[in-house]
Structures are given as C-alpha cells and as structure tokens.
N, C-alpha and C positions, 0 to 999 in steps of 0.2 A: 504494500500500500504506500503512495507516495505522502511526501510528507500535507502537502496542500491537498491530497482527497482524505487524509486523515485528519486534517484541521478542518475542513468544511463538516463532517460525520459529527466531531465534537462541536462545534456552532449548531447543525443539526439538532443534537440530542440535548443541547442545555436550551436551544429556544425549546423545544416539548417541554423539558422538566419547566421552564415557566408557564407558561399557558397550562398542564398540569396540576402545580401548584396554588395556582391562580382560583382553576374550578377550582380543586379544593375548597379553596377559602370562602368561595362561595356558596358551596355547598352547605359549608358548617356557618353558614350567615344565617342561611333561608330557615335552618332548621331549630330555628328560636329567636322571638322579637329583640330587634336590636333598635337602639337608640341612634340615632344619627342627625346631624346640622350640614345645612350645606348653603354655601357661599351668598350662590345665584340662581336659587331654587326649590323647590320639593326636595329634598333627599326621600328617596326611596332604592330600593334593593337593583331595582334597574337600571338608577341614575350609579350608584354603587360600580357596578359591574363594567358599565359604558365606562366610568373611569381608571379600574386595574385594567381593563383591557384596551385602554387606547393608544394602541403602538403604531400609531398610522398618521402617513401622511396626508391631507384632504388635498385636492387641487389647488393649484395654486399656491402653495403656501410655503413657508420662505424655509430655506434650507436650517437655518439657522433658529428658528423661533420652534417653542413647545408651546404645547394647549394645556395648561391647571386646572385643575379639578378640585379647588378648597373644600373643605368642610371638615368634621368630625365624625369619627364613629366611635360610640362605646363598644369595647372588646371584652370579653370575659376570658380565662384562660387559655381555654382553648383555639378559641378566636386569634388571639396572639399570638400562639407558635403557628397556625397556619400562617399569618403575619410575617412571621420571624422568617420561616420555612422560603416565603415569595420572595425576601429580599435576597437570602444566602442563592436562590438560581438567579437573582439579576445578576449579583455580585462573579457568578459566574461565567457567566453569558457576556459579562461586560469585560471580563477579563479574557474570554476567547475571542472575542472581538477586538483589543485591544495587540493580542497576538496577530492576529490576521491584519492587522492595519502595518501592523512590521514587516512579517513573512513575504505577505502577499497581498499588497494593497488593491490590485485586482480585483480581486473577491469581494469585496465589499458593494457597489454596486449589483453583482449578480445574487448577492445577499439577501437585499432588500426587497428586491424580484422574485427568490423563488421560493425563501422561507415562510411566508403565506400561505401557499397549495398546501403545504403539508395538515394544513387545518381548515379542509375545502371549504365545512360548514362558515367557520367566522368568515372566513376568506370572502365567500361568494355574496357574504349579505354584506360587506363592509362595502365590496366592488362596487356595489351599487348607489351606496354612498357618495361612490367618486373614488374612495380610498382604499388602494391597491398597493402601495407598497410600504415595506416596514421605514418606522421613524425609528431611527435605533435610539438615539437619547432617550424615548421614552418607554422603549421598551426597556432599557437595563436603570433607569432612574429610581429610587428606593421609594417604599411605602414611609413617610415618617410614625414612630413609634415613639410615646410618652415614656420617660422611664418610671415612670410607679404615677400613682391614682394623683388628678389636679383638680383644683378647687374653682380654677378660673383661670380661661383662655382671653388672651389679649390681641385682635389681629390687627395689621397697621400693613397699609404699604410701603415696601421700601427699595428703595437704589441704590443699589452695592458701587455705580461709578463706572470706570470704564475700562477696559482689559487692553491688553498692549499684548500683541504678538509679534516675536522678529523674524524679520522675512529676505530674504534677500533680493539684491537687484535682479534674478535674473527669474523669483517668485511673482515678483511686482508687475515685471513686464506679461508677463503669462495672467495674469490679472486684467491686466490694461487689454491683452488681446482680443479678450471677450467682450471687450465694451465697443460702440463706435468709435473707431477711429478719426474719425472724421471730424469730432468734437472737438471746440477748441481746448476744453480745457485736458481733455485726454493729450490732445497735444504738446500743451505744456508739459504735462506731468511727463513724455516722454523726453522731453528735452533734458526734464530736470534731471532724468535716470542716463541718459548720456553723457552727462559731466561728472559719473559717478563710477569710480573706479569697480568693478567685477567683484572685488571680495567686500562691498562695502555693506556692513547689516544695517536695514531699516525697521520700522518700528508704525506697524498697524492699530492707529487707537480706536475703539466702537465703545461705542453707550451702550450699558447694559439696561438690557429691559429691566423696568419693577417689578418686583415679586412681591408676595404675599408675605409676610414675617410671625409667626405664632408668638407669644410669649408665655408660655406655661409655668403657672403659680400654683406649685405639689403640694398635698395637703398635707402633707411631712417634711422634712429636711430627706432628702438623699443621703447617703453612707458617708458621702464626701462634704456633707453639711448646706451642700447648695439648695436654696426651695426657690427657685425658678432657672429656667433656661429660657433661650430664643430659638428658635430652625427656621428654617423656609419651610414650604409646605403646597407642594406644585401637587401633591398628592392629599387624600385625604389622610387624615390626620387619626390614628389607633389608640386611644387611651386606656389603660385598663380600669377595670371599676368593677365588683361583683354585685352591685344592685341596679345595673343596665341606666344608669340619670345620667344627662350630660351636665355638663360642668357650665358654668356662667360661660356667653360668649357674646364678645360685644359685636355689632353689624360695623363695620368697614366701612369705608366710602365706597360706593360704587365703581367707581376708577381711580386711579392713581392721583394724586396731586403734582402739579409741572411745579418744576424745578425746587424740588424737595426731597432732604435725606430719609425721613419718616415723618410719617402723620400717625 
C-alpha cells in the first residue's frame, strides 16, 4: 500500500469515526429531554443536529469564513463523554488532515469532493441545499465543553484583531495572478514586488471576523481555584448539570458592534 493511499484510508476512517460519533451523541440527546438556549432561534433537537453536522460548504461562500451555531445545551453524564468522544475524532481527523496538507497537498481538494458519498444519505439531502462539499474547519473544529456545572453565562461579541501571515515575493505574485491584471492598482502592487529582491518575506495582515465570547461563572471554584473562564463558542456550548436547568444567559446584540474590542 503506498504511503498516500494509506493516508487517504486513514482521513477515510477518522471522517466515519466522526459523523459516527456525532449520531451517537445524538442518539443519546433524543433519548431524554434536554435543556437547551440558542442564539438566533428555537433550539430544538433539529436545530441541534443541523449544527454538529455542519461541515459544508453553501455556494458561494468565502473560503475562509465559518457559519456558528451559538447556544447552550445542558448535558448530563452521559451526554458529555459522547461530547468528549466527538471532539477526541475531530482532534483526529484534524491531525490526519494536517499530515496530508504536508505529505500530499494534492489530496486535499479531492478530499473535500469525495468524503461526502461515503455518507450518501447526508450527502444527497445537503446536495440539495447547494452544499456538496466538505468545509474542513468545520468539520475538525471542537464542540466547546464547560468544565464542571455554571451559574451564569455571559455572551458578548468580540474581535480578536488581525492575523499576519509571511509570505513570500514569489506567494504574493501567484496571489496577484488571480486577480485582474489589468487593474490599476494590481498594477502597482506588481511594481512594488519588482523592486523587491526574491528572498524578500512579506507580511499579509486581514481582520478577523467577530466571534461570539462565552464567559462562564462555575458554581464552585475549579481544583485550580478559578470560578470563571472565557472561550469562543462557534459551536454550541455543553454544560454539565444533573437537574437538566440552564444557567442564567444574557441575549447578545444581535450583531456585532463596528469598531469594538467587546460589548
């Protein structure tokens, strides 16, 4: 077996083990009332499921951007390690993907295309949708998980700022090629890259989108004494609790606030 049909076999078998684990967790939802809050909407068992399983791309939609799914669910035990269980095959899956982006940059493309069929049923109803092929961010992106029982959820939008990637002169032009060339200002920019020595690194800054910000207030101290933390929360949100009540939550703004760190 070559080593690239043995690396696609394991991308294979850890996207099943997710989608797998996934029903699972579903399964053990349906099968006793659960408590849950949701962002921009009803939460119910279906809006639920639409978001562990939204590993898709919609048309049109930018390579770079994810769709969130806010809200809370209360988990009881069990609940939880099927929880636990979904994140440990992202964790995998993102790490076999992460080799094949080294090995065999190739593959990833034909990835995205044919790891669908393998699951005809989702596959054929999504297609119709519009969305046919995997979002891989959002398929290996983790469920976030509370560490022990909260008293009160804080959510706020926030902006983390802007990411810087170095790239080199000869990245940038392969960049530029995709655009009109014809543009003045594309023009410039290749000028500028013409007075620019070959080994010279440059430096891509982008805004990051808002995200969502939890703030969780435990109704104990943690082992390490802390009684709150912060996460993002693109996913919905798993609290433990053995009496199914969710926890205080305050309503958000509906969108973000322009040009602010947090609200």
């Amino acid at each position: 077996m070559s080593p690239q049909y043995r690396l696609m076999a394991e991308l294979e078998k850890a996207f099943d083990d997710l989608v797998e684990a996934t029903e699972a967790l579903m399964i053990a939802a349906r099968q006793s009332p659960l408590a849950m809050w949701r962002f921009d909407g009803e939460a119910d068992l279906d809006w639920l499921m639409r978001a562990l399983t939204d590993y898709w791309y919609q048309d049109g939609q930018d390579g770079r951007a994810t769709r969130d799914h806010v809200g809370v669910v209360v988990a009881n035990d069990a609940l939880l390690e099927h929880a636990l269980e979904v994140n440990r095959c992202k964790d995998v899956f993102a790490g076999q993907l992460g080799a094949a982006r080294k090995q065999h940059p190739s593959m990833i493309t034909e990835l995205k295309a044919t790891l669908p069929f393998r699951h005809p049923v989702l596959h054929d109803h999504l297609k119709g949708s519009g969305m046919a092929r995997l979002h891989l961010k959002q398929c290996w992106r983790r469920i976030p998980i509370a560490d022990a029982p909260v008293s009160r959820i804080r959510l706020a939008w926030y902006s983390s700022g802007r990411s810087i990637k170095r790239m080199s002169v000869s990245e940038v032009e392969a960049k530029l090629a995709r655009l009109n060339n014809e543009a003045a200002h594309v023009q410039i920019q290749y000028r500028l890259l013409a007075s620019l020595p070959d080994g010279e690194m440059l430096a891509q800054v982008q805004t990051q989108a808002p995200l969502m910000r939890a703030n969780l207030f435990f109704q104990e101290p943690l082992e390490d004494g802390h009684t709150r933390r912060a996460m993002n929360v693109a996913l919905p949100l798993f609290v433990p609790a053995s009496n199914n009540r969710l926890p205080q939550i305050n309503q958000p703004a509906p969108h973000p606030p322009r040009n602010a760190r947090e609200r």
